[in-house]
C-alpha positions as CSV (number, residue, x, y, z in Angstrom):
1,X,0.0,0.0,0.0
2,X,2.6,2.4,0.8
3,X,4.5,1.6,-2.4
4,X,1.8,2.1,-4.4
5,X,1.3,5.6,-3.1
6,X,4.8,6.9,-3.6
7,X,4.6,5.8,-6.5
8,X,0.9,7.7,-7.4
9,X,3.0,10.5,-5.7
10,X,6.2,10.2,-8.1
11,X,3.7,10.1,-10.9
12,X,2.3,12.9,-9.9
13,X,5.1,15.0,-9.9
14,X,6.6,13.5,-12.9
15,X,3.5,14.8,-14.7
16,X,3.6,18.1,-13.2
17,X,7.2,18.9,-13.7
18,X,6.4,18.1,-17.5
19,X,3.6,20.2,-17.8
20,X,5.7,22.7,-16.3
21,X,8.4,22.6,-18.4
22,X,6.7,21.7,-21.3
23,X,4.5,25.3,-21.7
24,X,6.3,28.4,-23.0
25,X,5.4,31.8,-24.0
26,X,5.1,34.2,-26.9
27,X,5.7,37.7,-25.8
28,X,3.2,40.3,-26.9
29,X,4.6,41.8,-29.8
30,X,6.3,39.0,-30.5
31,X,6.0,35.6,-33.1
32,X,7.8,32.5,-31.6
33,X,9.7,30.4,-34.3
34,X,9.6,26.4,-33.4
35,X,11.9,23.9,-33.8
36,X,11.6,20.4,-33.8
37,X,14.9,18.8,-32.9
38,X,16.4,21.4,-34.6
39,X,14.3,21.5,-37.7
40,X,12.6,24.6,-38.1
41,X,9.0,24.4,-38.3
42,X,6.9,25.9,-41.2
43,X,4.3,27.8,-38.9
44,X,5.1,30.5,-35.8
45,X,3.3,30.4,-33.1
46,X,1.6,34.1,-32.1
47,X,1.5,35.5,-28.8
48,X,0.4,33.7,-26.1
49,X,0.8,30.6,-23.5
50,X,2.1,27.0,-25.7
51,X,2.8,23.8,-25.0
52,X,5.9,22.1,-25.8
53,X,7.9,18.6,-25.7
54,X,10.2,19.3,-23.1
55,X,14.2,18.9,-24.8
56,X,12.3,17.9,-28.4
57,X,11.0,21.3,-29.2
58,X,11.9,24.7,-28.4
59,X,10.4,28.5,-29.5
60,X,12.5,31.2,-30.2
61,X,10.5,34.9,-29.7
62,X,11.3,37.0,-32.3
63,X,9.6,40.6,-32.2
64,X,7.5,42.0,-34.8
65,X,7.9,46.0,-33.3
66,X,9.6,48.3,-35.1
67,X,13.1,48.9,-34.4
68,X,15.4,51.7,-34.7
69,X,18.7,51.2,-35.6
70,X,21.3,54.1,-36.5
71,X,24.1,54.0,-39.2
72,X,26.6,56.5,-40.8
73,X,28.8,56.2,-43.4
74,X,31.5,58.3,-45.4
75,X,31.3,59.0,-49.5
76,X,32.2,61.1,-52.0
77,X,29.9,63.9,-53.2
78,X,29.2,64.4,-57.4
79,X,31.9,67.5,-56.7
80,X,34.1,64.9,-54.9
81,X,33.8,66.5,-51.8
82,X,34.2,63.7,-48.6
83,X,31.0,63.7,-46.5
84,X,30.2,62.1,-43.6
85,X,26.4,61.0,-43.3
86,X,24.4,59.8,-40.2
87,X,20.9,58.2,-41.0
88,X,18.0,56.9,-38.0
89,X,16.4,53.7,-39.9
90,X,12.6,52.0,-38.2
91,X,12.1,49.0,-40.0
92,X,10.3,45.6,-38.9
93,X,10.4,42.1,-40.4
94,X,7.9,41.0,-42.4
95,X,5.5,38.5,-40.0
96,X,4.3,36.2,-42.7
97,X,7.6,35.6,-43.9
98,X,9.7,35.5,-40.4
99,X,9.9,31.3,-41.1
100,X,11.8,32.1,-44.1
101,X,14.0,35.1,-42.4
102,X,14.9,32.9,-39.3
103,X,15.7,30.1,-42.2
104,X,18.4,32.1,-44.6
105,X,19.4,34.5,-42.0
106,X,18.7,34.4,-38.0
107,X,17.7,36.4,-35.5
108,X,16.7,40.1,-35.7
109,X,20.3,41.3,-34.7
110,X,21.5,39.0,-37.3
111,X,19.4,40.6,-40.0
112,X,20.6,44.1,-39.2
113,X,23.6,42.9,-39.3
114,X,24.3,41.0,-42.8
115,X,21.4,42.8,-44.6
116,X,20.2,45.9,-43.1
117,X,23.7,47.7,-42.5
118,X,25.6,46.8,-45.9
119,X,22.6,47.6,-47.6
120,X,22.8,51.2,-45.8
121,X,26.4,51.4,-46.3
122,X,26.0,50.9,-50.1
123,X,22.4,53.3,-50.5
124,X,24.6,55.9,-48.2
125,X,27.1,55.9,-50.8
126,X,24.6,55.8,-54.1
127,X,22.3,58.5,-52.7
128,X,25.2,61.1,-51.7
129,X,27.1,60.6,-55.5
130,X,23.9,62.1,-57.3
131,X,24.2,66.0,-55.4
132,X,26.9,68.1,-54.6
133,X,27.8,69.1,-51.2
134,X,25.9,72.2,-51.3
135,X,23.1,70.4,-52.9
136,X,23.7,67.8,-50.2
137,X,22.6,71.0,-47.3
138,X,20.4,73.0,-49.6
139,X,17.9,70.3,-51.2
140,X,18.3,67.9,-47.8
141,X,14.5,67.0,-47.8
142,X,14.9,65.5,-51.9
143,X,18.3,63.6,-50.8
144,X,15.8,62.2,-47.7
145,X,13.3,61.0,-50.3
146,X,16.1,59.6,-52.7
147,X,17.8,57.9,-50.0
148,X,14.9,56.0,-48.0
149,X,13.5,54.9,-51.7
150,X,16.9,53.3,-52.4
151,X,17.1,51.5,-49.2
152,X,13.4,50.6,-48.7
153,X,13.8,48.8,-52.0
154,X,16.9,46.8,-51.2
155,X,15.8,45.9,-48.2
156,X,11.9,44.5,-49.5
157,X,14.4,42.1,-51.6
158,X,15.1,40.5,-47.9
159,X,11.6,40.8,-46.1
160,X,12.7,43.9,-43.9
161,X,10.2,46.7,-44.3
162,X,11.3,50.6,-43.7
163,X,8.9,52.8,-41.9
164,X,11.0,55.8,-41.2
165,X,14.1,57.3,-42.4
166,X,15.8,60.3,-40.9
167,X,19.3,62.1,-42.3
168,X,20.3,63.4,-38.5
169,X,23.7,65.3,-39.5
170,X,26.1,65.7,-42.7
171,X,29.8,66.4,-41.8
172,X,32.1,68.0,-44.4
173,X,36.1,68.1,-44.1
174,X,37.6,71.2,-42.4
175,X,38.6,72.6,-45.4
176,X,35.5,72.9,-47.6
177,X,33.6,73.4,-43.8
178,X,36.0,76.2,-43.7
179,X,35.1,77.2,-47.4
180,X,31.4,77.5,-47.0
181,X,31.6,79.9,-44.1
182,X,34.0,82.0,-45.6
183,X,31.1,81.9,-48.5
184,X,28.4,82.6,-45.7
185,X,30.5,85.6,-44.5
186,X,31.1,87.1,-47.9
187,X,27.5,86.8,-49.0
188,X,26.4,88.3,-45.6
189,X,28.9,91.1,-46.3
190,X,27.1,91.4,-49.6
191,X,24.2,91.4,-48.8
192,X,24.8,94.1,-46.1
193,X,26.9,96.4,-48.5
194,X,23.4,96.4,-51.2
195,X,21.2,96.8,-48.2
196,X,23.3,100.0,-46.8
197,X,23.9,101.2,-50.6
198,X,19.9,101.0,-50.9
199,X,19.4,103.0,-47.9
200,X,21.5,105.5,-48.9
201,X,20.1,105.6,-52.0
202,X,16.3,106.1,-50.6
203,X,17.6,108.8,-48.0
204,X,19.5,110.5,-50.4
205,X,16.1,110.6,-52.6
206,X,14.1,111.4,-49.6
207,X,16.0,114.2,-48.9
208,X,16.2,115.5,-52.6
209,X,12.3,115.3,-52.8
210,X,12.4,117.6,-49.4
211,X,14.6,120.2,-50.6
212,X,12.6,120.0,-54.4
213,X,9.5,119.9,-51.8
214,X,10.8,123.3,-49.9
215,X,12.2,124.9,-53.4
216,X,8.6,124.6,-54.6
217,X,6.8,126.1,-51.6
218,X,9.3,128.9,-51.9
219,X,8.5,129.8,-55.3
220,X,5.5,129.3,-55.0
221,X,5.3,132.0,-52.1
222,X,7.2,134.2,-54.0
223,X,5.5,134.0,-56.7
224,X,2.1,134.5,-55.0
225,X,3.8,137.7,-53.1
226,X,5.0,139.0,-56.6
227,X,1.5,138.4,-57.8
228,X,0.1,140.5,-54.6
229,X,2.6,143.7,-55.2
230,X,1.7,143.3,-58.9
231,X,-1.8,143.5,-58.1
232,X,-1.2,145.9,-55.6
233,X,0.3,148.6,-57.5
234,X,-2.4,148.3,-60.1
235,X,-4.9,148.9,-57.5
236,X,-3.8,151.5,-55.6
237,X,-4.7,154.8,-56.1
238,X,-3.7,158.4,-54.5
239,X,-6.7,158.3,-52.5
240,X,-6.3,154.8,-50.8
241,X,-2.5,156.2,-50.6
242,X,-3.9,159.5,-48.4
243,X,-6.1,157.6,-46.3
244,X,-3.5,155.3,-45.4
245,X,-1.3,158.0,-43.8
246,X,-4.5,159.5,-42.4
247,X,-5.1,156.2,-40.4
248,X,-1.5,156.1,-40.0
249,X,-1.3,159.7,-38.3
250,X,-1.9,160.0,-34.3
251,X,-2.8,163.5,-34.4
252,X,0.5,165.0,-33.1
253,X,3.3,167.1,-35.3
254,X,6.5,165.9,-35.3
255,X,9.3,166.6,-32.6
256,X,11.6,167.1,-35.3
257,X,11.0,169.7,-38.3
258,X,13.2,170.0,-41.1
259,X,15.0,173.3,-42.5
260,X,11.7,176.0,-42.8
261,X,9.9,174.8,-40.0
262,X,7.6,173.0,-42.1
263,X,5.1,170.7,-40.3
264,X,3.3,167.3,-41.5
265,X,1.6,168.3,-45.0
266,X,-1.3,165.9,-46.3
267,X,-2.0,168.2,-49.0
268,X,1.8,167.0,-50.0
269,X,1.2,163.4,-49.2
270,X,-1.7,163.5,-51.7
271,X,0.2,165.1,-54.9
272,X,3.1,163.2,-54.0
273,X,1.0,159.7,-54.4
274,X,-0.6,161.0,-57.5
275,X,2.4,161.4,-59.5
């Protein structure tokens, strides 16, 4: 009796430990590639609790997220200028052909590193021959869209599929670095010298139009006091001339008299206006 119930016991355990060991998981965000004494099976298994033959069969978790994985590389410009180029790649493997991936290749850090960074290297290169190094600065957003087609392509040849590509930095040599800022300087010099000469150019026709402005008004008074006095002397007669130095006159003779004594004379004013 007691033998049979260590050995229910040892049975027991047996069972357990095997149903223990033999369940696995599939991560979220994951596939899990199975193999069979080493033979890789045709199906993954998705996320998720699976059992498993214990030593016979074994899953491998491979995830299907997208990664991010950074790369530079140095090349030659179309003006044979050395640049330096850093790139941000998010790719993922293809899920319905991980089997096939896992096959030829491996696991995910495998992949980046027999396909996805030679084929970086070499699109690097091809992309950065087709612009100069100022075209490489100026039209950055085109040499994007040229680069991330040349590499999404090369890549869909081995399953890997690009999300997102980003050009983080271009580095130039010292000398041609050196070049181009001297070029900045001198067209910001330029640029300065036509902006001052235009200035001077609108004061210097802003003040002309003042002084043409102020020469106008002051013919134009002049002309329109000529115009008065002409009109004036037309006008005036020996009368108006008498009344004026009637209304003039306070009523007193002068403190002074000249040689005879003579005193203020209106009669005088009057001939005197009429001749």
């Amino acid at each position: 009796m007691k033998f049979k119930q260590l050995l229910l016991r040892v049975l027991g355990a047996s069972v357990l430990t095997i149903g223990l060991t033999g369940c696995t998981q599939v991560d979220a965000g994951n596939l899990g590639v199975v193999t069979k004494w080493g033979e890789i099976q045709e199906a993954a298994l998705p996320e998720g609790i699976h059992f498993r033959m214990p030593v016979q069969t074994n899953i491998i978790n491979i995830s299907m997220r997208v990664q991010r994985m950074e790369a530079s590389a140095t090349a030659s410009s179309k003006d044979l200028q050395v640049v330096s180029t850093r790139i941000v790649l998010n790719y993922r493997l293809d899920p319905t052909e991980l089997v096939k991936i896992f096959r030829e290749i491996g696991t995910r850090l495998a992949v980046e590193h027999t396909i996805i960074d030679p084929a970086l290297q070499e699109s690097l290169k091809q992309a950065t021959a087709q612009f100069t190094a100022e075209e490489l600065i100026t039209r950055r957003q085109q040499v994007k869209e040229t680069l991330a087609e040349s590499i999404r392509v090369t890549l869909a040849k081995s399953d890997v599929l690009v999300t997102e590509l980003s050009i983080t930095d271009f580095q130039f040599d010292s000398q041609y670095q050196q070049a181009v800022e001297a070029k900045q300087v001198a067209e910001q010099r330029a640029l300065t010298a036509t902006n001052d000469l235009a200035r001077i150019k609108v004061e210097a026709e802003q003040v002309e139009a003042r002084a043409l402005g102020e020469a106008k008004a002051m013919l134009a008074k002049a002309e329109a006091e000529a115009k008065a006095q002409e009109l004036l002397r037309r006008t005036i007669t020996s009368e108006i001339v008498f009344l004026r130095a009637v209304e003039k006159w306070d009523g007193r003779q002068p403190n002074v008299v000249g040689e005879g004594g003579a005193i203020l004379d209106l009669g005088m004013i009057k001939k005197a206006a009429a001749r």
